[in-house]
C-alpha positions, 0 to 999 in steps of 0.5 A: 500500500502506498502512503495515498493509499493510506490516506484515502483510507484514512477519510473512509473509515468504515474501509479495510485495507483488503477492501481496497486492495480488492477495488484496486485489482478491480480497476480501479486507481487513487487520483490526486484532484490537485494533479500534486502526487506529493499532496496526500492529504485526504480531501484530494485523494478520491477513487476512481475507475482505472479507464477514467483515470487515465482518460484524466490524464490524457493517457492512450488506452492500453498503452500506458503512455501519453497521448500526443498532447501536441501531436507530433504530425500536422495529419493527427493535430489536423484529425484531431482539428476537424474532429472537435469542429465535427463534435461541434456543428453535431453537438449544435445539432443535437441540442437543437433537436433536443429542445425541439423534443425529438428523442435520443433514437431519432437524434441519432438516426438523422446524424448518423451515429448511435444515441449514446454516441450522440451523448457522447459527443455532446459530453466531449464539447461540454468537458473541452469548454468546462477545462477553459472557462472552469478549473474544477472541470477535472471535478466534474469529470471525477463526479460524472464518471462516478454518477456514470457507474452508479447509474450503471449499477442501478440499472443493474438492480443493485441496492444502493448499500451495495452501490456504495460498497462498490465506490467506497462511499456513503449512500447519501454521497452516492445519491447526492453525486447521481442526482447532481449528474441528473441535474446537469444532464437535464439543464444542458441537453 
């Protein structure tokens, strides 16, 4: 066990160490909120999945290296270029649609892509614009990640004291963390 480890133990009491060595072998990482690996202090350490982790940090899937954060080809900077503008004219499109009140499976048959993709998208544009007008972006991330498995372990009929075993947290921070996720996704699409 490494010393955050330890610390993030230490603001979950009511977790064992073989819990979350358990978790940890599960997938699932200790990530320091303020990007600081020296700051152990507890209110920065938090338990996410190991695919959301790496996504925080702009790491490639499976490779265990950086992302080409600035590419190292004019080809990829341009992939990645029309990429965002194509996320955003779709993004438009979509929020459009919503607020005309055509559903998710009909969005996704006139663009072309499926309805989670089509949400998918419009998270990729809301969280690039989060990171430049909102520091605590990375936040948000860490919580709609979280919101994301617990909605994923309800809809698998799992009792929220079990919801809360799985991440570590308390009923009520679980619920609390759900619904806000529920409140953001209803004011923005």
């Amino acid at each position: 066990m490494k010393a955050y480890h330890r610390a993030w133990l230490s603001k979950h009491p009511n977790r064992s160490e073989g819990w979350l060595r358990e978790r940890l072998k599960d997938g699932f990482d200790v990530h320091h909120l303020d990007g600081d690996h020296e700051n152990n202090d507890p209110g920065n350490l938090v338990l996410i999945e190991h695919v959301d982790h790496m996504r925080l940090h702009g790491m490639a899937k499976g490779t265990g290296r950086l992302k080409h954060l600035r590419p190292s080809n004019k080809g990829s900077k341009r992939r990645r270029k029309e990429r965002e503008e194509l996320d955003q004219f779709r993004a438009g499109l979509i929020r459009q649609m919503r607020r005309s009140g055509d559903t998710w499976k009909f969005i996704a048959q006139h663009i072309g892509i499926g309805p989670d993709a089509c949400k998918a998208v419009l998270q990729r544009v809301d969280a690039a614009a989060a990171v430049t007008r909102n520091p605590s972006a990375e936040t948000q991330i860490i919580e709609s990640a979280k919101a994301h498995r617990i909605a994923e372990l309800r809809n698998r009929c799992i009792g929220w004291p079990q919801v809360a075993d799985e991440l570590g947290e308390t009923e009520y921070e679980c619920r609390r963390v759900l619904r806000q996720e529920q409140r953001r996704n209803s004011n923005t699409y």
